[in-house]
Backbone bond lengths (Angstrom), bond angles and torsions (degrees), N, CA, C in turn:
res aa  C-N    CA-C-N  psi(-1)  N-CA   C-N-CA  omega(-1)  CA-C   N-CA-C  phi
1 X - - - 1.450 - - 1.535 109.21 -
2 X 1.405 123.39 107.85 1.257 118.67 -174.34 2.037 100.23 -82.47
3 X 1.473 89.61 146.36 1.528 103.56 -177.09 1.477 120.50 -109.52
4 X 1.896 132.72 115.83 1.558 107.23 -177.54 1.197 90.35 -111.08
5 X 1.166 93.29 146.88 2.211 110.46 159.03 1.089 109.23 -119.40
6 X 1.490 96.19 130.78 1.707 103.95 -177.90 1.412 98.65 -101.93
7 X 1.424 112.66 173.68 1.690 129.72 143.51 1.544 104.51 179.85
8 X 1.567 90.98 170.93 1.459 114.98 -179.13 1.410 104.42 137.05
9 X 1.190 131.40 -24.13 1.166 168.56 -146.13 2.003 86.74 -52.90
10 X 1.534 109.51 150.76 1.951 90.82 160.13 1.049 105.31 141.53
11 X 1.525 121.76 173.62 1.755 108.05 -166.83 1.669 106.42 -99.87
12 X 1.360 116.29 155.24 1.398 138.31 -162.50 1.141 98.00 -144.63
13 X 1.606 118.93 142.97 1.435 121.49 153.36 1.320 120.88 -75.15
14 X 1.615 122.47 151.20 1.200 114.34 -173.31 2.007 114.11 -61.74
15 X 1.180 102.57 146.85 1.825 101.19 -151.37 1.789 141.07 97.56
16 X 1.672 76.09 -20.16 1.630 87.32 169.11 1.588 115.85 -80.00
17 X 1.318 101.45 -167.06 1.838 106.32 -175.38 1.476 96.43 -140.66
18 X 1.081 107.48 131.76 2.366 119.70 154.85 1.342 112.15 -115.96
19 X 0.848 101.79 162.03 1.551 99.31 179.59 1.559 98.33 -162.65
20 X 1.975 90.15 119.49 1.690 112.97 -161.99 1.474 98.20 -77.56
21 X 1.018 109.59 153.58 1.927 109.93 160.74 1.261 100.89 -138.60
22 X 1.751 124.69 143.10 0.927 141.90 -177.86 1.897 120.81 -136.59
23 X 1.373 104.12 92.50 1.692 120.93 179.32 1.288 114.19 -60.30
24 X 1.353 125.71 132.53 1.045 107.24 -177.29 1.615 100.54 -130.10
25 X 1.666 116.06 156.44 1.755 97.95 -153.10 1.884 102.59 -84.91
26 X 1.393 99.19 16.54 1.949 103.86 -165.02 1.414 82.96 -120.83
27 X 1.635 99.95 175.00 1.619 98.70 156.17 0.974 127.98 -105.17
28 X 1.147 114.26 133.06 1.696 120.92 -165.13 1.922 142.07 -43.44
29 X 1.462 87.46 -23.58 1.559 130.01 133.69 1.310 104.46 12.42
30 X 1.627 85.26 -86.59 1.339 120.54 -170.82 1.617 127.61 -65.82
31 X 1.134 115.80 2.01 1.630 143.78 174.06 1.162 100.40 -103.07
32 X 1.861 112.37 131.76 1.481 124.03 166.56 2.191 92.29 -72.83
33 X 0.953 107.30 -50.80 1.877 101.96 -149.69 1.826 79.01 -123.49
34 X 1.192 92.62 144.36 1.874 115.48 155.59 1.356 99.73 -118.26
35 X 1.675 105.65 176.21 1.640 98.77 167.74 1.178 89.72 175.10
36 X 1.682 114.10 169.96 1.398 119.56 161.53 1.465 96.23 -120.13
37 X 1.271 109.46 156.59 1.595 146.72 171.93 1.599 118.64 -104.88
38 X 1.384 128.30 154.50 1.319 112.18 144.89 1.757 100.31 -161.25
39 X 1.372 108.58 178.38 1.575 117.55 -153.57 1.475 92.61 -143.25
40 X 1.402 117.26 107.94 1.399 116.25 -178.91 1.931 97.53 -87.18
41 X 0.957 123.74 151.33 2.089 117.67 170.58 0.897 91.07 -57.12
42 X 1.544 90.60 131.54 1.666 118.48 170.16 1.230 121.50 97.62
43 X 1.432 117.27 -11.93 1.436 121.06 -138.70 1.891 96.38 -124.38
44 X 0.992 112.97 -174.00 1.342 119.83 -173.22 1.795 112.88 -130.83
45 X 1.516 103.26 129.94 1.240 101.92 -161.22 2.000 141.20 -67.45
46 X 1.195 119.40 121.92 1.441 112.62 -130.23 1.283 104.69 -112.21
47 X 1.579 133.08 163.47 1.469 123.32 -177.03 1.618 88.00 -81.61
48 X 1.158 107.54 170.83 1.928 128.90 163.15 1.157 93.28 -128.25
49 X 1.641 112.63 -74.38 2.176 98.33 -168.33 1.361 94.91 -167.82
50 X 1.415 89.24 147.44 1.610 105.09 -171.88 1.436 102.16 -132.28
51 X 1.605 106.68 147.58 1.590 118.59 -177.08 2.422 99.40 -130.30
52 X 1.148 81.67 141.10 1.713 99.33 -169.82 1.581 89.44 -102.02
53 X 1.449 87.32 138.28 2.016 107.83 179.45 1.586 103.66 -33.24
54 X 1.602 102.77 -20.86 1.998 102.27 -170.88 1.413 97.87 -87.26
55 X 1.390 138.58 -16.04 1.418 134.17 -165.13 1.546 107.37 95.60
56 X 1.412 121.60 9.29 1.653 114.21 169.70 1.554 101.50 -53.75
57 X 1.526 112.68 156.61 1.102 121.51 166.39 1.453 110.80 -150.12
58 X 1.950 118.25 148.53 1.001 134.04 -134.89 1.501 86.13 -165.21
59 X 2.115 109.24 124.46 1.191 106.60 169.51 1.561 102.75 -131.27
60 X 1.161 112.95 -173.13 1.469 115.76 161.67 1.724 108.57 -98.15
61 X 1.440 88.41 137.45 1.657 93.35 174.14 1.662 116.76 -44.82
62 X 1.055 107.63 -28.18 1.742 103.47 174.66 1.082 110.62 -83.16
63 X 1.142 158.38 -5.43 1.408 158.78 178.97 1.812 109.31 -106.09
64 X 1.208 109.80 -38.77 1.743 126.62 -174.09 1.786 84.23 -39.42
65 X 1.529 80.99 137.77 1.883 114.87 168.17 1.795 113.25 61.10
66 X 1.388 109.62 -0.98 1.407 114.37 175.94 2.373 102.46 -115.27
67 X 1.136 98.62 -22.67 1.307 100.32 -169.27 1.473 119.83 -118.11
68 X 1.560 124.68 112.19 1.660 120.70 -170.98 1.939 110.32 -109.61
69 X 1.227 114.91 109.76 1.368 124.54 167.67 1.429 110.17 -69.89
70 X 1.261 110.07 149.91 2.035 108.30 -177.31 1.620 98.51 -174.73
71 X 1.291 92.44 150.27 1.764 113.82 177.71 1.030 127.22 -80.34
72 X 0.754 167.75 1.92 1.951 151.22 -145.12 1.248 138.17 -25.04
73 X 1.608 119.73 40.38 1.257 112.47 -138.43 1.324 102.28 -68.07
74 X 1.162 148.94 1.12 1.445 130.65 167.20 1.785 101.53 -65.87
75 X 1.104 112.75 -39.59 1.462 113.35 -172.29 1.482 105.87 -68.19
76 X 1.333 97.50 -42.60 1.838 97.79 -156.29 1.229 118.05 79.49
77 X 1.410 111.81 42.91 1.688 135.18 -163.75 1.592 99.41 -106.94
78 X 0.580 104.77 173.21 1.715 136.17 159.48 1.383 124.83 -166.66
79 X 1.211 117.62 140.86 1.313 112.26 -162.12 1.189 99.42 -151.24
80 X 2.071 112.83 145.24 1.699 110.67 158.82 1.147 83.74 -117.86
81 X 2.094 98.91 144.49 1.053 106.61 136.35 1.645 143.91 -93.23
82 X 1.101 129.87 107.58 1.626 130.13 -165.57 1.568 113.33 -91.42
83 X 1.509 103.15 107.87 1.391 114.88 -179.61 1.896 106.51 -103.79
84 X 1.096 113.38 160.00 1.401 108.19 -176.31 0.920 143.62 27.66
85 X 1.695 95.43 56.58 1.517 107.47 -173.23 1.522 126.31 -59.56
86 X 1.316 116.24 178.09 1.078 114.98 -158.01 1.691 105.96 -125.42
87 X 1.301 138.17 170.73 1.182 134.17 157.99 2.097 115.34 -67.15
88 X 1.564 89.54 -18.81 1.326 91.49 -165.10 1.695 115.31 -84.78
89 X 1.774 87.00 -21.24 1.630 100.90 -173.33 2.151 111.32 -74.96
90 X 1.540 98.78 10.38 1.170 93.41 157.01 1.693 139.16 -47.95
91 X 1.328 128.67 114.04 1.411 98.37 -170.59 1.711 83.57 -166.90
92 X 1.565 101.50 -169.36 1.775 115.75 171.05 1.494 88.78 -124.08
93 X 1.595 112.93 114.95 1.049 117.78 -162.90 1.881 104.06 -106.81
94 X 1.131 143.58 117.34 1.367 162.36 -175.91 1.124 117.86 -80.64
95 X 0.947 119.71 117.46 2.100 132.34 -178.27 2.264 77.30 -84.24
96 X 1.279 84.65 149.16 1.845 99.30 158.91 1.459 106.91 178.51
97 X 1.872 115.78 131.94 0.677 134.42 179.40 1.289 109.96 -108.34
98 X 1.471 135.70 159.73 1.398 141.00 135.20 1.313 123.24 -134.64
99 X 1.199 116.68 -173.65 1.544 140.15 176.43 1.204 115.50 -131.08
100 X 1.526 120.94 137.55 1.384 100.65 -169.13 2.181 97.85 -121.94
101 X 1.176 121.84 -148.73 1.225 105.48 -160.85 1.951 119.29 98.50
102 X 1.382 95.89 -97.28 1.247 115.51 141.84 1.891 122.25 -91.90
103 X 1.190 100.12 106.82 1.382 95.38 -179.12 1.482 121.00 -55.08
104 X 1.771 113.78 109.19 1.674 91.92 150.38 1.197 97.28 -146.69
105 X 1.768 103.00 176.09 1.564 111.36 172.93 1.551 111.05 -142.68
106 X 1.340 98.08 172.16 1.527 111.69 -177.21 1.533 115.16 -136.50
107 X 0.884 114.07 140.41 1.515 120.89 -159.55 2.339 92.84 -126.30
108 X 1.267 81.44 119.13 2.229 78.39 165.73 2.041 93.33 -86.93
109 X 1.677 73.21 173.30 1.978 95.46 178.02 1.641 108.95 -54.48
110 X 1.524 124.13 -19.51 1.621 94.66 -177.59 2.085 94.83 93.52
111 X 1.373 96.47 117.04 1.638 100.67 167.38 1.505 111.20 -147.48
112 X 1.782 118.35 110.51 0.738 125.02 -159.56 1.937 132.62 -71.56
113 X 0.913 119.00 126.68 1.628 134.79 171.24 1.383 118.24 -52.62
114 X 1.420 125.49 120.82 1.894 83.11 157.09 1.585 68.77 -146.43
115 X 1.539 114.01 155.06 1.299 139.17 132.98 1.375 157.63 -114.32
116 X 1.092 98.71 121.24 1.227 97.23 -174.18 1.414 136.24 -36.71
117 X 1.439 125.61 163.32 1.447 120.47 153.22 1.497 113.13 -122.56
């Protein structure tokens, strides 16, 4: 059962920067896609940006040029960085990895955002 722990998670004024990190208990290697997620209330849970075992990277148009995804594979990290945040980028934001082949995935606990305005 692979395990992620996130943090960094916390409130910012809008303009500030966090920057999530997400451990994962394997090496990351071993994952076709990483990514972060997040779930604003009410709302339904959404990609932000995903990086492939090769270093592809993939954002959402709302995040593009303010938000950087990255690997660490010595760490077995994953990480966003969030620059100019937004009031909107409030959310509980989700590390999730998989492998594909045999499909599976892994989802961490979720560490919540909020920003200010």
């Amino acid at each position: 059962q692979v395990q992620l722990l996130e943090s960094g998670g916390g409130l910012v004024q809008a303009g500030g920067s966090l920057r999530l990190s997400c451990v994962a208990s394997e090496s990351i290697y071993s994952f076709n896609n990483m990514g972060w997620y997040r779930q604003a209330p009410g709302k339904q849970r959404d990609l932000v940006a995903s990086i492939t075992n090769s270093g592809r990277t993939n954002y959402a148009d709302s995040v593009k040029g303010r938000f950087t995804i990255s690997g660490d594979f010595a760490k077995n990290t994953i990480n966003l960085q969030m620059d100019s945040l937004k009031p909107e980028d409030t959310a509980v934001y989700y590390c999730n990895v998989n492998r594909l082949g045999v499909w599976r995935e892994w989802w961490g606990q979720g560490t919540h955002v909020t920003v200010s305005s």
